[in-house]
C-alpha positions as a Python dict, from the first residue, in 0.01 Angstrom:
ca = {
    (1, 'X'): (0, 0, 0),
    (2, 'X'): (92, -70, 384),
    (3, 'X'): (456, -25, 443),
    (4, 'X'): (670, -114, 744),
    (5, 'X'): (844, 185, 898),
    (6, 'X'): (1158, 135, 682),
    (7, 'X'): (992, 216, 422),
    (8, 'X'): (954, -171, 271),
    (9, 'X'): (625, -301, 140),
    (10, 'X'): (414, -508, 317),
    (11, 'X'): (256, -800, 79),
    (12, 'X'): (89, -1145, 182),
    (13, 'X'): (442, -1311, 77),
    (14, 'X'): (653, -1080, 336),
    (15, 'X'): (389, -1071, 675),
    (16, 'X'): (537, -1144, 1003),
    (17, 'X'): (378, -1152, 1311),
    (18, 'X'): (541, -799, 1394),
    (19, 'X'): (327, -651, 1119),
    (20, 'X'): (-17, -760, 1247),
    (21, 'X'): (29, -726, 1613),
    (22, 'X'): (-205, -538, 1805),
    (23, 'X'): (-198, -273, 2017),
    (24, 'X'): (-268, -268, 2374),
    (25, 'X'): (-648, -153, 2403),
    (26, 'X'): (-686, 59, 2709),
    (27, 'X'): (-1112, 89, 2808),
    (28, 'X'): (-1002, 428, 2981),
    (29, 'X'): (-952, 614, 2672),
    (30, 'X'): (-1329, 555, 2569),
    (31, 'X'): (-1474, 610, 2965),
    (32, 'X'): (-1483, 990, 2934),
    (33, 'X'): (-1844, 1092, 3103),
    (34, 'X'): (-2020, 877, 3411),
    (35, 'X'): (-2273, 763, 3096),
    (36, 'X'): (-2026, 552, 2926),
    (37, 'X'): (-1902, 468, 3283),
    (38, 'X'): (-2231, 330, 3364),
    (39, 'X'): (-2307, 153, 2979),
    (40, 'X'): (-1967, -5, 3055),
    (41, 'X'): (-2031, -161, 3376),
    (42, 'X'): (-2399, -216, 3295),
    (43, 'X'): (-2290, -428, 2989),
    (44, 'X'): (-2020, -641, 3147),
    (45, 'X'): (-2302, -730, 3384),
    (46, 'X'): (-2547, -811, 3155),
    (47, 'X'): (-2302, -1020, 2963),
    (48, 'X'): (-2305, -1197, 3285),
    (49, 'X'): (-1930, -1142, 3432),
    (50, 'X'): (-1832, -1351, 3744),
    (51, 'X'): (-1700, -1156, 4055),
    (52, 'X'): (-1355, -1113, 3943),
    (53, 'X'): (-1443, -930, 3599),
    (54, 'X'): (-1707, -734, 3768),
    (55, 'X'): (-1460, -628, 4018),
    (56, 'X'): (-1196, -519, 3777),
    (57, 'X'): (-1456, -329, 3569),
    (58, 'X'): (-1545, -148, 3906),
    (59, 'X'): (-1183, -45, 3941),
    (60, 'X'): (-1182, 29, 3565),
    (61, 'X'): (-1511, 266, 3592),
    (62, 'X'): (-1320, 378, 3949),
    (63, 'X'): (-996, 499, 3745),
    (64, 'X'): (-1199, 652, 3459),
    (65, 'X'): (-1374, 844, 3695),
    (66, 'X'): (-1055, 975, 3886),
    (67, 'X'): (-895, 1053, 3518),
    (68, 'X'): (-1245, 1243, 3421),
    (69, 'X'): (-1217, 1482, 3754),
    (70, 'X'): (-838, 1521, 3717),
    (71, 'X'): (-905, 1614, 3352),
    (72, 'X'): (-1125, 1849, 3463),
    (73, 'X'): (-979, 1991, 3762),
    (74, 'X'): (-597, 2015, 3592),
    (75, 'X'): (-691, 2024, 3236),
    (76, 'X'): (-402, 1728, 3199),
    (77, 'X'): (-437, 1554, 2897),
    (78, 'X'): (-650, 1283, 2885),
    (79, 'X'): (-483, 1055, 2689),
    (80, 'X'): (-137, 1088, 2930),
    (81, 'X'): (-364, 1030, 3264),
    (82, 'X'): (-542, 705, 3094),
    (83, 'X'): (-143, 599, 2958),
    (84, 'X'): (-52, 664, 3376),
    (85, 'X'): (-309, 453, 3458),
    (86, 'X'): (-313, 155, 3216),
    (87, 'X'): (102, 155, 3294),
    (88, 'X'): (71, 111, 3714),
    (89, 'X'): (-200, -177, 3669),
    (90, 'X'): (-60, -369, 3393),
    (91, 'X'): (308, -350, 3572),
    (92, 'X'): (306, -739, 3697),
    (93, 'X'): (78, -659, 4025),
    (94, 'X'): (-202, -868, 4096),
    (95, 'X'): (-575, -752, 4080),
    (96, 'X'): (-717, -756, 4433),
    (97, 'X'): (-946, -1002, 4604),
    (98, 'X'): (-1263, -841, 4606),
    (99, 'X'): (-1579, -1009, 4787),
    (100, 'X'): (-1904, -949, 4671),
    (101, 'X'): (-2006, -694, 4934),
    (102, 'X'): (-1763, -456, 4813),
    (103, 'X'): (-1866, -516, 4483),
    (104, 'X'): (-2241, -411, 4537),
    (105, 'X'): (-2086, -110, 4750),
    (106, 'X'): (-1857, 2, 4475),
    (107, 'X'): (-2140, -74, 4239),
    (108, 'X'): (-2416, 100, 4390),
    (109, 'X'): (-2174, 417, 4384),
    (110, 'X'): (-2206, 409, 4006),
    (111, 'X'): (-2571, 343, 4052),
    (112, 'X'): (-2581, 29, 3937),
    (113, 'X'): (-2750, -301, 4062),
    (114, 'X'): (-2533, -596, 4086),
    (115, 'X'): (-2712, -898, 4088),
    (116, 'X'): (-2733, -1176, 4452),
}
């Protein structure tokens, strides 16, 4: 049986919205070689993401790779540099304007096409 951290059981009668909130997924956390880098931004393209959700995948697959050579240059732990990085983009700031020739540039770093 579920219980809430006071120790009280959690039934159909007694759920609030508290008990079935979710928690923040960070895409980081699963980003951890430059082939999952590349799946990821291969699949939001495929999907067919405008410029804005292709651009903040690209700074997505950008962070994961900065976390994945930190991780391996400092042996930090992962899961605190991904939690550092989810906390100073998701403090209020907006996501940069990005135009579509930076896109392909950033893209073509990954080695991945970016369709005209």
């Amino acid at each position: 049986m579920l219980t809430r951290k006071d120790g009280t059981p959690i039934t159909p009668d007694n759920l609030t919205d508290e008990d079935v909130a979710l928690s923040p997924w960070n895409v980081l956390e699963f980003l951890d070689s430059e082939e999952e880098i590349k799946g990821f931004l291969e699949g939001v393209i495929e999907e067919g993401g405008d410029e804005a959700c292709i651009g903040s995948s690209l700074v997505k697959a950008a962070q994961a790779r900065i976390i994945n050579q930190l991780v391996k240059e400092t042996g930090a732990d992962r899961q605190a540099l991904c939690d550092l990085f989810l906390e100073q983009t998701t403090n209020g700031t907006e996501t940069p304007k990005i135009n579509h020739d930076v896109v392909v540039k950033v893209a073509k770093a990954f080695d991945v096409l970016v369709p005209a």
